[in-house]
C-alpha positions in Angstrom: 111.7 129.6 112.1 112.3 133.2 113.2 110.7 134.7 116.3 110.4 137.8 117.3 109.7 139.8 120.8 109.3 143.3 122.2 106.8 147.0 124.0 107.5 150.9 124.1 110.6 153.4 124.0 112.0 154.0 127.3 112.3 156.6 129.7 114.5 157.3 132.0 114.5 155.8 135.0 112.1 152.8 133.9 113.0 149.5 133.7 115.4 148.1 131.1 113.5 146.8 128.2 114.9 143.2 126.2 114.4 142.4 122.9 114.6 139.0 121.3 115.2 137.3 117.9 115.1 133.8 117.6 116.1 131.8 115.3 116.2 127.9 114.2 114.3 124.4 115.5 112.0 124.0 118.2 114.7 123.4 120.9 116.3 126.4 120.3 113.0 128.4 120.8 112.8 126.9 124.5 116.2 128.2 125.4 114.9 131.7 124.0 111.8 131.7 126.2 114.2 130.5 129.3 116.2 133.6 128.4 113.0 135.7 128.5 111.8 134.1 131.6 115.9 135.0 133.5 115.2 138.6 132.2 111.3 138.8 133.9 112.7 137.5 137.1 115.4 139.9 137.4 112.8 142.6 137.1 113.3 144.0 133.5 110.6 144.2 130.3 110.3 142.6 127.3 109.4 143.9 123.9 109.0 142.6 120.3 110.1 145.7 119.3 113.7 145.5 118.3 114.1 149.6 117.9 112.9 150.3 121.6 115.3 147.6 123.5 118.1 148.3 125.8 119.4 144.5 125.0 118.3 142.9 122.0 119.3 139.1 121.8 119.8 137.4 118.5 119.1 133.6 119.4 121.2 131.8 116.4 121.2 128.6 115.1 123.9 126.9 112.8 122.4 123.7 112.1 123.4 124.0 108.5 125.0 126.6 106.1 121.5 128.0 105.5 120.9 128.4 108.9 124.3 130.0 110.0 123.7 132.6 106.7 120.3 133.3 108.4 122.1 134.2 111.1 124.4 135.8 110.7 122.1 138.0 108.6 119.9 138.7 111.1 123.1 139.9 113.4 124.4 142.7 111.1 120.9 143.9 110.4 120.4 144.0 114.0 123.5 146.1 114.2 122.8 148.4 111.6 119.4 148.9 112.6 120.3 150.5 115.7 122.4 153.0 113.9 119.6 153.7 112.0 117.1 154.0 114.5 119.7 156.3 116.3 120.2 153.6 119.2 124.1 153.7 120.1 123.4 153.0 123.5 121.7 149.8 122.4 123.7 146.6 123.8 123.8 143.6 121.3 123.8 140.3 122.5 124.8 136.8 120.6 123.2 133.5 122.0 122.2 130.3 120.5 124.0 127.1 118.8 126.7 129.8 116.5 127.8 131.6 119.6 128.0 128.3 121.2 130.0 126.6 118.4 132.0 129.7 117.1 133.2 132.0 120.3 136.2 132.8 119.0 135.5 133.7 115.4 132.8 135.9 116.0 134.7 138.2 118.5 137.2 138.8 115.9 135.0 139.3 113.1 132.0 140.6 114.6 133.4 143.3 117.0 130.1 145.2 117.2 128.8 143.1 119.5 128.6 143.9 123.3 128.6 140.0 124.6 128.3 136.7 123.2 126.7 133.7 125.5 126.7 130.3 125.3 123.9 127.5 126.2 125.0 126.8 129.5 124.1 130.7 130.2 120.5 130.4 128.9 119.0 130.8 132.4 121.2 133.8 133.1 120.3 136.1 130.5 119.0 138.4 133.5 122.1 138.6 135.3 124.1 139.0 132.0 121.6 142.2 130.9 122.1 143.5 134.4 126.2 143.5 134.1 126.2 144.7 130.7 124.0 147.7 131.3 126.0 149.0 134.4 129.3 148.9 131.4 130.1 152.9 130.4 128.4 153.4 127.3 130.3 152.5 124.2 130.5 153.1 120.2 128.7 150.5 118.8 127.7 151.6 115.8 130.6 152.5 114.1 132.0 148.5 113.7 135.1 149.5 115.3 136.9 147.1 118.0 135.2 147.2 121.2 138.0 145.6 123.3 136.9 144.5 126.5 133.4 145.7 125.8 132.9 142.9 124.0 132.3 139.7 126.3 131.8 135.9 126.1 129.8 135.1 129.7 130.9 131.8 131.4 131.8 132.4 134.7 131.7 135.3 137.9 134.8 137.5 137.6 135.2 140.5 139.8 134.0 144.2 139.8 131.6 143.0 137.2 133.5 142.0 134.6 133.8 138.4 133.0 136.1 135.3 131.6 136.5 136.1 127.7 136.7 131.8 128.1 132.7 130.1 128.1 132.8 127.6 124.9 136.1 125.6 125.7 134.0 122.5 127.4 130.5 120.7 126.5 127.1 122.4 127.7 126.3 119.9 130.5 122.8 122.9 131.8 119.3 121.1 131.5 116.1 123.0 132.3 114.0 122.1 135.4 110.1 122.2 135.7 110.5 125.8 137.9 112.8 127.4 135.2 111.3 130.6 134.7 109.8 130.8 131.0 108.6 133.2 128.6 106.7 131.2 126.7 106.7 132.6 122.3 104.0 130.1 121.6 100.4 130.3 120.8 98.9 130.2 124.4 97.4 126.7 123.5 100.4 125.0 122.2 103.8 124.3 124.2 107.2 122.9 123.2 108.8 120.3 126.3 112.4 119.6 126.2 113.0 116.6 127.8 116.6 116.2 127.4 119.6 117.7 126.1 122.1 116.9 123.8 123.1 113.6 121.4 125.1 110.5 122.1 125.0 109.8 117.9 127.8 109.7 116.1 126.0 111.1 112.7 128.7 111.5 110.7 126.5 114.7 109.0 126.5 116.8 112.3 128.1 118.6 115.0 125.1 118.9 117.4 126.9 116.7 120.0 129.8 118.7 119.7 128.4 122.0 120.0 125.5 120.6 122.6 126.8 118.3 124.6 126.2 114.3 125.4 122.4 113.3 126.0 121.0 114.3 129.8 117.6 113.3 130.4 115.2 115.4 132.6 113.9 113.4 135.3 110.3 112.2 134.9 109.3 114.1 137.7 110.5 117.3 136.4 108.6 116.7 133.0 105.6 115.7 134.5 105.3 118.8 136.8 106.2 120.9 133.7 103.3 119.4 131.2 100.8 119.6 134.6 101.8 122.9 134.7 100.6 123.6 131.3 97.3 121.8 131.1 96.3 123.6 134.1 96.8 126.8 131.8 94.7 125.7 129.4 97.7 124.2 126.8 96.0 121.7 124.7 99.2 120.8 122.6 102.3 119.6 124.4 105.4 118.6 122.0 108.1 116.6 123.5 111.5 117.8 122.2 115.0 116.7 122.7 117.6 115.8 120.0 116.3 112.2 120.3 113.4 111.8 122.1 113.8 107.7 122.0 116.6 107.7 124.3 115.0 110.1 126.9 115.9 108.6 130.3 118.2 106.1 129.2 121.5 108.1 130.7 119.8 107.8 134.0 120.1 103.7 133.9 122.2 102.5 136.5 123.9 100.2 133.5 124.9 102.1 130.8 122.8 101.8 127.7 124.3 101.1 124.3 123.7 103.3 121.2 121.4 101.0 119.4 119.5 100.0 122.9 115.9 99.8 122.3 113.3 101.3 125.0 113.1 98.8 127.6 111.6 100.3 130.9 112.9 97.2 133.5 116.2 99.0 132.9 114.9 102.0 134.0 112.9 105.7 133.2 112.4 105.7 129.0 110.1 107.9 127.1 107.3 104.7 127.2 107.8 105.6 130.9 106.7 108.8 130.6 104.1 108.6 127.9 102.3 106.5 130.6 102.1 108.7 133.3 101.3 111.8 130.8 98.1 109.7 130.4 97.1 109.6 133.6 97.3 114.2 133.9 93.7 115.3 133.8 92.9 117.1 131.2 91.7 117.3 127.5 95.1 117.4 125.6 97.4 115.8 123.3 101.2 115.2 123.5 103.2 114.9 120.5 106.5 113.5 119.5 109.0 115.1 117.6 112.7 114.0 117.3 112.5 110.1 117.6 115.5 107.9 116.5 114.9 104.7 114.8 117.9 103.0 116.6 115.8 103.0 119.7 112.0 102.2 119.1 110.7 99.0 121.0 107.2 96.8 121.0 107.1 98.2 124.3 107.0 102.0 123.2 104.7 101.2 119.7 102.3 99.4 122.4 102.8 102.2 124.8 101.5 104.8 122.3 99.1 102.5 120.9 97.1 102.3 124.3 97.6 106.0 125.4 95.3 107.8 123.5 96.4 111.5 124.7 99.4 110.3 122.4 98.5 111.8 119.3 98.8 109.2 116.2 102.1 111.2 114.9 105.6 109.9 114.4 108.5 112.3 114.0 111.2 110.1 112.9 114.8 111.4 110.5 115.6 108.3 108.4 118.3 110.7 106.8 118.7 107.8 103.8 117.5 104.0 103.3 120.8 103.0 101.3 122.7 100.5 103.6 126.1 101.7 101.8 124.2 105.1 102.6 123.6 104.9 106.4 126.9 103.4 107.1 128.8 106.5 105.8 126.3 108.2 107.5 127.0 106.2 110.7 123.4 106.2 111.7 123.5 102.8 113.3 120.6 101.3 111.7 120.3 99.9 108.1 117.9 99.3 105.4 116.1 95.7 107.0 115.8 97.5 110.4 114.3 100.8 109.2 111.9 98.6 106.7 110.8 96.4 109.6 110.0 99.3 112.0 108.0 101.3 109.8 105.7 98.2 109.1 105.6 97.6 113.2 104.2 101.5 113.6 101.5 100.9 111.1 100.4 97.7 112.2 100.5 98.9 115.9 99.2 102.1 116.2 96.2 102.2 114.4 95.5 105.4 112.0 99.5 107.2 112.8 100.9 109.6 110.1 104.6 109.2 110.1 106.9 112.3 109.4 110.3 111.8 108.3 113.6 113.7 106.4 116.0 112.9 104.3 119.2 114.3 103.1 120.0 114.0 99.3 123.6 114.9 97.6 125.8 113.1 100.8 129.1 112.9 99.6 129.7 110.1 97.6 125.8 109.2 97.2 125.9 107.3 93.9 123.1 107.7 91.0 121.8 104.6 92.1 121.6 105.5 96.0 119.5 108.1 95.2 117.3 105.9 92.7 116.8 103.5 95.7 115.9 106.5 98.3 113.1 107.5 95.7 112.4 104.2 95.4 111.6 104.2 99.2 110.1 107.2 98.8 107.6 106.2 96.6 106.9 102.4 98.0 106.5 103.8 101.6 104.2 107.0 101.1 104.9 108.9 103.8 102.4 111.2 105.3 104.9 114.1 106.0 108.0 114.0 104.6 110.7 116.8 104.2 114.4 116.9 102.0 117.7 118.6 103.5 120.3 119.5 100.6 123.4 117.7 102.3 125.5 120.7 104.1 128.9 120.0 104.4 129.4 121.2 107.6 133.0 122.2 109.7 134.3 119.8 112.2 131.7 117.0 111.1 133.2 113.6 109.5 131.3 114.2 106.1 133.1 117.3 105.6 136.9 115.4 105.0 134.9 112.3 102.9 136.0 112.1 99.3 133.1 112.4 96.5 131.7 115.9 97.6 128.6 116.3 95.2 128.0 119.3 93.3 125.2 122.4 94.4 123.8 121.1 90.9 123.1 117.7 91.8 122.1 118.4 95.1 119.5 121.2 93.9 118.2 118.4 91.1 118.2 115.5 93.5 115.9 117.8 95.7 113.7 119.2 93.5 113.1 115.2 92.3 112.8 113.9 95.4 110.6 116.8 96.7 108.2 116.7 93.2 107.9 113.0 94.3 106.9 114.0 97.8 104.2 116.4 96.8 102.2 114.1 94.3 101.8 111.5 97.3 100.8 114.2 100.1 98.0 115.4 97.6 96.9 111.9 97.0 96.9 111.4 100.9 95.0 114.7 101.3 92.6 113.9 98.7 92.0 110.7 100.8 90.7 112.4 103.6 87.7 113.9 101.8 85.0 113.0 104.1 86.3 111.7 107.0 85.3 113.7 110.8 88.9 114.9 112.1 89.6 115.8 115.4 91.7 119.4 114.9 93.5 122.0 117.4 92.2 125.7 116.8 95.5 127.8 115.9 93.6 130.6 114.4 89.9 131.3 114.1 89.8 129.8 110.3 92.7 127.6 110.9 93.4 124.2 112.2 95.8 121.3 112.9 95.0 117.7 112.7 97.0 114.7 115.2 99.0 114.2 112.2 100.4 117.7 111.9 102.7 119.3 113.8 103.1 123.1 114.6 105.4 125.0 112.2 106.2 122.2 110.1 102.7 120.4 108.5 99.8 121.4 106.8 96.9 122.9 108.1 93.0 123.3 107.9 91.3 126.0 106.8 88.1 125.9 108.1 84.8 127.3 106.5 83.3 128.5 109.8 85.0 130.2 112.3 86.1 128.5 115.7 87.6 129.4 119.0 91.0 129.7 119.1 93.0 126.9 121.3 89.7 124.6 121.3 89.6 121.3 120.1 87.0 120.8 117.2 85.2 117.9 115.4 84.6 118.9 111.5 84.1 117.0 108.3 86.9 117.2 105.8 85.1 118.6 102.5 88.4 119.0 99.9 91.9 120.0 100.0 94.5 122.3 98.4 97.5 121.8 97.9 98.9 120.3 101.0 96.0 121.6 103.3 92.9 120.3 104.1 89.5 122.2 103.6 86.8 121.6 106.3 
């Protein structure tokens, strides 16, 4: 997902104008409006219109290959965009998970760019602006080495200069309900982060590496936030975290294990929450996105089941169903357990759409590992489902494993798997064909059901117009494709 922001060229003597592009998931969008909200508090503007910043920020992402290339894309057209738009006074500012994970690298090979921030800076954005514009103006459009123009911010030095040193250590910064925000999102629909960071040991990733161990918000901070919002009029709240199922589990006074399920005597969890969310006035729904199987409970399934501002939507990776597949994985559940949960969430929460991913072309994923993951596929007929081409990523376990699989495998495994996929989410639309649907109004012909999420799922297109950010009852009259007709 790429976001943009920006207003007018400025004159002299106005206030500094700040320009953002963001880039990757959900979570990474919140920091980007924290950023945004730094840079209103410190008095400045902000424009979607990269050619009339002071600052533009490019908020990067480097989840997988894909995403680093989008990047990093989206940095040297940045760059060479203000030499053609005759902008050499234009600073150039590197945030997000890439500048996070790879400091170092980028201020050798990238030095064009003014200052490169990390995510424990993402609610000083303001402050950074403010140091970097009072900086003599530089050449920054020729690519040659900067020097000490270029900056990575961590810490306070003197005469307004700052420590090259900021990604050495673990993010440990969570967001609090009076964060200033700048919220990109449709004025109706909100993303919540409701922790930070991952205690898994996926042997795919580097997100705990490049954001930190889990830390839970507290419930009281949450709970102001989403009251917050409803009282503006958001009808859509999506909790976010990097696994939503262990939300206040750090906060236990005995330490919970990785495979601990939701158990609220033990302390705040996410069924915890969910209850008290129910109990906000107001005519909403809250979403989850991000769950873990490792962590899901009777408890929780019962939790959701009774709360019906819970919309009936299940975000949950299963990455693979192979036992020989998760264990390489180290995703600390197996085939019995995964089997068992999902028929617990259809048996408990009457009417739920369940969204999942997979990743196809692991190392060392055999012919017949993938046959048993279509298999799956096909057996379990999964509302929403998406396919990640395994990335072999740098400093992750998976990288070193023997058996790296080919791009050709991986790209026909996909297109298999995803040919599978589409057959059943036509059948599932076609199934809908006269049934009244509750949907969120993102557009005046276009609509989101409970069991699709913003960005992500399909949508309704709607015959007659409606109000935008209003909930609407309509009869689903066909489909196409993946989206509904109503």
């Amino acid at each position: 997902m790429k976001t943009k922001m920006s207003r007018s060229a400025r004159d002299f003597g106005s206030k500094p104008k700040v320009g953002m592009i963001s880039l990757g998931c959900a979570k990474n969008l919140v920091d980007a409006e924290i950023m945004l909200g730094s840079v209103l508090q410190r008095g400045m503007e902000i424009t979607s219109r990269a050619e009339d910043a002071d600052v533009l920020v490019v908020n990067t992402c480097s989840f997988i290959d894909s995403a680093k290339e989008e990047s990093i894309e989206a940095i040297l057209e940045a760059h060479q965009q203000r030499g053609l738009n005759k902008r050499s006074d234009q600073k150039l500012i590197v945030s997000g998970c890439m500048s996070q994970r790879f400091a170092r690298e980028l201020r050798e090979e990238m030095p064009e760019i003014d200052a490169f921030i990390g995510l424990d800076q993402v609610a000083q954005l303001g402050e950074i602006v403010e140091k970097i514009l009072k900086r003599p103006p530089t050449s920054n459009t020729d690519g040659s080495t900067l020097g000490v123009g270029r900056w990575a911010f961590g810490v306070d030095s003197d005469k307004g200069n700052v420590d090259l040193a900021f990604a050495e250590t673990r993010p440990t910064y969570i967001p609090d309900y009076d964060t200033p925000r700048f919220r990109l999102t449709p004025a109706h629909s909100a993303y919540v982060k409701i922790a930070e960071g991952c205690n898994h040991p996926c042997s795919f990733c580097v997100i705990p590496q490049m954001r930190g161990k889990h830390r839970s918000r507290t419930p009281q901070s949450v709970l102001a936030e989403i009251r917050g919002l409803v009282s503006e009029g958001v009808r859509e709240i999506n909790l976010i975290s990097q696994d939503t199922t262990y939300y206040g589990m750090d906060l236990w006074t005995a330490k919970a294990g990785p495979r601990q399920p939701v158990d609220s005597t033990r302390g705040p969890t996410l069924a915890g929450l969910l209850r008290e969310i129910q109990e906000i006035e107001g005519d909403f729904w809250v979403r989850l996105l991000y769950t873990h199987p490792a962590h899901w409970s009777d408890e929780l399934i019962e939790t959701i089941a009774r709360c019906d501002k819970v919309a009936r939507y299940i975000d949950i990776p299963l990455q693979h169903i192979d036992d020989s597949m998760l264990g390489r994985m180290r995703r600390e559940t197996s085939r019995q357990h995964i089997e068992d949960l999902i028929q617990r969430l259809r048996a408990g929460i009457a009417g739920v759409s369940l969204r999942t991913t997979f990743i196809v072309g692991f190392p060392g994923e055999t012919d017949e590992e993938f046959a048993s993951l279509l298999d799956f596929i096909r057996r379990i007929r999964f509302e929403r489902l998406g396919i990640f081409k395994y990335s072999q990523e740098e400093g992750s376990r998976a990288a070193k494993m023997p058996g790296q699989i080919p791009v050709n495998i991986k790209n026909a495994r996909y297109r298999i798997a995803m040919s599978m996929q589409r057959e059943i989410a036509h059948e599932t639309a076609r199934e809908k064909t006269g049934r009244k649907l509750k949907l969120l109004v993102d557009h005046p012909h276009v609509a989101r059901s409970e069991a699709d999420a913003p960005e992500v799922d399909a949508r309704v297109v709607l015959s007659k117009e409606a109000p935008v950010g209003e909930f609407v009852l309509r009869t689903i009259v066909g489909c196409r494709g993946y989206d509904l007709l109503a």
